[in-house]
C-alpha positions as CSV (number, residue, x, y, z in Angstrom):
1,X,89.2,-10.7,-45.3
2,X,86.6,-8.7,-47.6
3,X,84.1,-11.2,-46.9
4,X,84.8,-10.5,-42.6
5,X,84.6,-6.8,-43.5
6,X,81.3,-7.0,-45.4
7,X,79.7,-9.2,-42.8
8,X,80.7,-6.7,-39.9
9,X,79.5,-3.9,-42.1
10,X,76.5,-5.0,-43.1
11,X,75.4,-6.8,-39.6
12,X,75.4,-10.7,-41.0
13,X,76.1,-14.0,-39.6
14,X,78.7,-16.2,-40.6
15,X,75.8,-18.2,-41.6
16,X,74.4,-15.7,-44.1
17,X,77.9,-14.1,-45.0
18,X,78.8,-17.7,-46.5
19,X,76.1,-17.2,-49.0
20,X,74.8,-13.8,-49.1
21,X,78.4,-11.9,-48.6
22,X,80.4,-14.7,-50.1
23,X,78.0,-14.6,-53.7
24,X,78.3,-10.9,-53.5
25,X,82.2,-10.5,-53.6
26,X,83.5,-14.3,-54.6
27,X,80.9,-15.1,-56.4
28,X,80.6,-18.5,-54.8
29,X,79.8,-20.0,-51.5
30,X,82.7,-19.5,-49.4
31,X,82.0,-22.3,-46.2
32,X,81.0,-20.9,-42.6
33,X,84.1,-22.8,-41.0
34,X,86.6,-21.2,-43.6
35,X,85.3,-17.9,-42.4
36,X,85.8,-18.8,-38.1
37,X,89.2,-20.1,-38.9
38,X,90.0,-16.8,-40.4
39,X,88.5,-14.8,-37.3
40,X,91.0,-16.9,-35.4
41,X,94.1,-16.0,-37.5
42,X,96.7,-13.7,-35.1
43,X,97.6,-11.9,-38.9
44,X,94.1,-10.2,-39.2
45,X,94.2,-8.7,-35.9
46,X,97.1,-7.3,-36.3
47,X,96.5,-6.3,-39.9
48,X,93.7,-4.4,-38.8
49,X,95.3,-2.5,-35.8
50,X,98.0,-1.3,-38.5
51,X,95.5,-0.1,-41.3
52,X,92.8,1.6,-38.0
53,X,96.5,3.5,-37.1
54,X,97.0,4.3,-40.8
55,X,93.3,5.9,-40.8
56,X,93.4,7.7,-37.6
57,X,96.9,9.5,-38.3
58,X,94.8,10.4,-41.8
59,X,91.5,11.6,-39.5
60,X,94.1,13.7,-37.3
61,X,95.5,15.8,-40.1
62,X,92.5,15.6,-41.9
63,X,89.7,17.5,-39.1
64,X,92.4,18.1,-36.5
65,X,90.7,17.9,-32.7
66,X,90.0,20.6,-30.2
67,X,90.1,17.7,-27.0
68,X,90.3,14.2,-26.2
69,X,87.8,12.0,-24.5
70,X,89.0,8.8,-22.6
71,X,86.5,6.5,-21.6
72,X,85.5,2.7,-21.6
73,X,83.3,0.2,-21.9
74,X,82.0,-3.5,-20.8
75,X,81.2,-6.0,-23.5
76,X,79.9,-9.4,-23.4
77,X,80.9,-12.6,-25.2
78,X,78.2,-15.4,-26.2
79,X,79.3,-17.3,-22.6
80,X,79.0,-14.0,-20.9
81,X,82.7,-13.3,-20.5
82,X,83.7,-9.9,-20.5
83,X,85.5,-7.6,-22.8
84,X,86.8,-4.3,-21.6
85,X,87.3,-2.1,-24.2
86,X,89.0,1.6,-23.7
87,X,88.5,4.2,-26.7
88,X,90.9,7.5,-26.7
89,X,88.4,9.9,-29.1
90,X,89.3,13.1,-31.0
91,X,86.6,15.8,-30.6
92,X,86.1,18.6,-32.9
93,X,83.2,21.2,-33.8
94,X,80.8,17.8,-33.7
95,X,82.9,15.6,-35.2
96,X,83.9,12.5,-33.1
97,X,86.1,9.9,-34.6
98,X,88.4,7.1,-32.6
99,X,92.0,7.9,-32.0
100,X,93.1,4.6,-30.8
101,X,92.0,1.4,-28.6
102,X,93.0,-1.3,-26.5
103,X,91.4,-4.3,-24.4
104,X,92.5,-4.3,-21.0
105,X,91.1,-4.3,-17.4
106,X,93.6,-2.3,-15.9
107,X,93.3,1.7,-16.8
108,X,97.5,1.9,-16.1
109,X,98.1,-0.5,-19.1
110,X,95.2,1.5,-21.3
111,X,97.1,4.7,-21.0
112,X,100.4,3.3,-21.6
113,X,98.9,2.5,-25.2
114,X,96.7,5.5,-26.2
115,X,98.4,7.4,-29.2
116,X,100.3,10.7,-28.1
117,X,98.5,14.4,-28.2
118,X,98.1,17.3,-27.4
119,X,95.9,19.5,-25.1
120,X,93.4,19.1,-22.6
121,X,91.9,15.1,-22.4
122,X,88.7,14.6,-20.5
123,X,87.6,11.3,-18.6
124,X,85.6,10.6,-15.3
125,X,86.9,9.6,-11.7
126,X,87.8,5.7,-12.9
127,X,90.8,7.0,-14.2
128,X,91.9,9.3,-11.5
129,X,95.5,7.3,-10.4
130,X,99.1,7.8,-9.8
131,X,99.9,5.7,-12.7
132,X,97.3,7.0,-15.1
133,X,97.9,10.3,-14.7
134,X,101.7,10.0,-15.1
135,X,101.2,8.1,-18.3
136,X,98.4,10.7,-19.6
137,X,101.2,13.2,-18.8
138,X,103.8,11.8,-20.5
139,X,101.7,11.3,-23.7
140,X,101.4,14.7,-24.0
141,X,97.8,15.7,-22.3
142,X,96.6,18.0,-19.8
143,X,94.9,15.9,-17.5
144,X,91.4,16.8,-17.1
145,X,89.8,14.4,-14.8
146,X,87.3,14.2,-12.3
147,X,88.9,13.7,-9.2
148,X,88.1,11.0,-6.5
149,X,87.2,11.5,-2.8
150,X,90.3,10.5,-1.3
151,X,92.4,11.9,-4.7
152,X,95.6,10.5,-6.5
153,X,99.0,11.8,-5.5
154,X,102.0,12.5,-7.7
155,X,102.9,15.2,-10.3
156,X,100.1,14.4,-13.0
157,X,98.1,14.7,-9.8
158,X,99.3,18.2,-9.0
159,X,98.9,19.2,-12.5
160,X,95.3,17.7,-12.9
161,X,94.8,19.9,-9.8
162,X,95.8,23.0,-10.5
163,X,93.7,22.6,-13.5
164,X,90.7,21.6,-11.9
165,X,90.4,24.4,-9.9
166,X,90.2,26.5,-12.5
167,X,86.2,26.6,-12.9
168,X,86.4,27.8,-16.6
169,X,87.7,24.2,-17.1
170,X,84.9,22.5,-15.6
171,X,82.5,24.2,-17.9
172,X,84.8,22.4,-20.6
173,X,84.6,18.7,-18.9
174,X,80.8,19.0,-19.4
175,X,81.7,18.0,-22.7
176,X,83.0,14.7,-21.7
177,X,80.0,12.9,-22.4
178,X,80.5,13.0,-26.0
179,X,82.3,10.2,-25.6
180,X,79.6,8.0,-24.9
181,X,78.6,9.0,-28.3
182,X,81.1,6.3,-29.8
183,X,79.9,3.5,-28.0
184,X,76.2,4.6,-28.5
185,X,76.8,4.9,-32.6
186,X,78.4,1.5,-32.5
187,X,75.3,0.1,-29.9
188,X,73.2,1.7,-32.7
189,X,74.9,0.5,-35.8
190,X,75.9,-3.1,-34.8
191,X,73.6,-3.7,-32.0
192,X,74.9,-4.5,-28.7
193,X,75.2,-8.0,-28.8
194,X,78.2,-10.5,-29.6
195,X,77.5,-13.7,-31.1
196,X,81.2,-14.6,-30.7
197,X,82.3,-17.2,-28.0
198,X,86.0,-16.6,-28.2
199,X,87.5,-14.2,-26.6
200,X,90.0,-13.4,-29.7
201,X,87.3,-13.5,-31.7
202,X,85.0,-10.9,-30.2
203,X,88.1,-8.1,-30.1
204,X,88.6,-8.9,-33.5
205,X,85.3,-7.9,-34.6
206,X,85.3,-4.7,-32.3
207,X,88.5,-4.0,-34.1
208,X,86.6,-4.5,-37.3
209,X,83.5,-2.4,-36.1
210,X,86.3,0.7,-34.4
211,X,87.7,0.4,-38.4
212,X,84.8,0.9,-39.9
213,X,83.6,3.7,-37.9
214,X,86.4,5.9,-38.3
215,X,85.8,4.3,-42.4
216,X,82.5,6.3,-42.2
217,X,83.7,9.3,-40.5
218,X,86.3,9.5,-43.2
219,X,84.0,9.5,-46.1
220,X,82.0,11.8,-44.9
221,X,84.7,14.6,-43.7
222,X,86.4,14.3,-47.2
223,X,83.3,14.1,-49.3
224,X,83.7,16.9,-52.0
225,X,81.0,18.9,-53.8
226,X,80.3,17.0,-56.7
227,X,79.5,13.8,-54.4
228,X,83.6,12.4,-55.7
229,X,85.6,10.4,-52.8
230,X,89.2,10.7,-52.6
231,X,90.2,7.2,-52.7
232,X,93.9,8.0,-53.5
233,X,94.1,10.0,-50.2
234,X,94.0,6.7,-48.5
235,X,95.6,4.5,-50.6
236,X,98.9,6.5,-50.5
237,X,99.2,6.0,-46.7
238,X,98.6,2.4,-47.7
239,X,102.7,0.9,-46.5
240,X,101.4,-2.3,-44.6
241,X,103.9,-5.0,-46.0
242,X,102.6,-8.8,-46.1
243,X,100.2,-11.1,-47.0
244,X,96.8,-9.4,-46.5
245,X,97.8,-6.2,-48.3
246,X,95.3,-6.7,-51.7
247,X,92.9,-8.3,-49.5
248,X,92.8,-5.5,-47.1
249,X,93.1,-2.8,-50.1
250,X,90.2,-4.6,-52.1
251,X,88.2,-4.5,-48.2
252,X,88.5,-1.1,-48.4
253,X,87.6,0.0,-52.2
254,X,84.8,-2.3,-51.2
255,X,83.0,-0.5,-48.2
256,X,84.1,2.9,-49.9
257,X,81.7,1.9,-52.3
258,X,78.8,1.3,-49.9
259,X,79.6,3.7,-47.9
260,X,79.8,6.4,-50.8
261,X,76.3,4.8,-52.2
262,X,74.6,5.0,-48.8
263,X,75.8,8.2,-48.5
264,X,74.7,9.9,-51.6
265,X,71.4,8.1,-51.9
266,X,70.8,9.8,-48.6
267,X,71.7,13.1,-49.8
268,X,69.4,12.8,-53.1
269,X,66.5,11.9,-51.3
């Protein structure tokens, strides 16, 4: 698991994360097909989801959010299959960080998973229907969304309305594209290319990348003065029972670390 997280981080193949990322945390060669067959395993996936929740509850009470950006994405696989990936994000006084995710071609099923809020959340006319507008509703949002020609019907159509016409509001939308901000740091950071050919594979490794985004955002919102990260603030929402926990705890000590070094060599310089 370390050696996954260290590779995403870090941009390697499998190829060089058997040697390069393997020496650097095992101390010894750790084989390329060891590390697929872990990509594979259904337990990281959904080890990951838990801690990226654990994180983003911590992001929410840590900067707080002013709106929330809905907005999605196409991916490619090595055999060209697509990925859909929709990202709810948390916008505050320039701060963007990733409130939750799913992978899903349908918008209806995407809203039925974003985590709940508050306030006003912003996305473009692909997500103006019945059903996506009830369930943005029901999570708690004011619907702010472009409407379409021809226009949804039902109540989180009336409300989304109502608020539309209010042209104070659309002077607030404008901000919407700051969502494409998150898919263009990730473009920038990773690159924009998946060398994966399965399908599981290739959302486990967005999953890692959405992780270690919000990693960075984290260390840098609770840096303190004296360049000191607050490890313990993390580890005491650590309550993921199982298998991968020291694993997943010694993952995170260890891209704290590079993150905290990256970060502060920037600042000396």
């Amino acid at each position: 698991m370390l050696i996954l997280l260290s590779k995403e981080y870090l941009g390697h193949s499998l190829r060089v994360a058997e040697h390069v990322d393997a020496d650097l945390i095992s101390r010894r060669r750790v084989p390329k097909s060891t590390l697929n067959y872990w990509e594979q395993k259904p337990g990281i996936r959904k080890a990951i989801k838990t801690i990226f929740s654990l994180l983003s509850e911590k992001l929410e009470k840590l900067i707080g959010y002013e709106i929330s950006v809905l907005d999605s994405t196409k991916l490619t696989s090595w055999l060209k299959e697509l990925v859909e990936m929709h990202a709810l994000l948390r916008y505050k006084s320039g701060v963007l960080y990733l409130a939750s995710y799913c992978f899903t071609s349908s918008q209806s099923l995407a809203t039925e998973k974003i985590r709940e809020g508050s306030d006003f959340l912003l996305a473009d006319r692909w997500y103006d229907d019945k059903k996506v507008l009830y369930n943005v509703v029901e999570r708690g949002y004011k619907p702010l969304i472009r409407p379409r020609g021809y226009g949804a019907r039902g109540y989180g159509a009336k409300l989304r309305d109502d608020l539309w016409r209010d042209f104070r509001l659309r002077r607030l939308y404008k901000l919407r594209g700051v969502g494409e901000g998150f898919f263009g740091a990730l473009a920038l950071w990773f690159g924009q290319r998946l060398t994966a050919k399965k399908l599981e594979v290739v959302k486990l490794r967005l999953a890692m990348r959405c992780l270690l985004y919000n990693l960075r955002i984290w260390i840098r919102c609770s840096r303190l003065g004296n360049e000191i990260f607050e490890v313990r603030i993390l580890v005491n929402y650590w309550t993921l029972p199982g298998s991968y926990i020291n694993s997943l705890l010694a993952s995170f000590y260890f891209i704290l670390r590079l993150e905290a070094d990256r970060v502060i060599s920037y600042h000396r310089h």
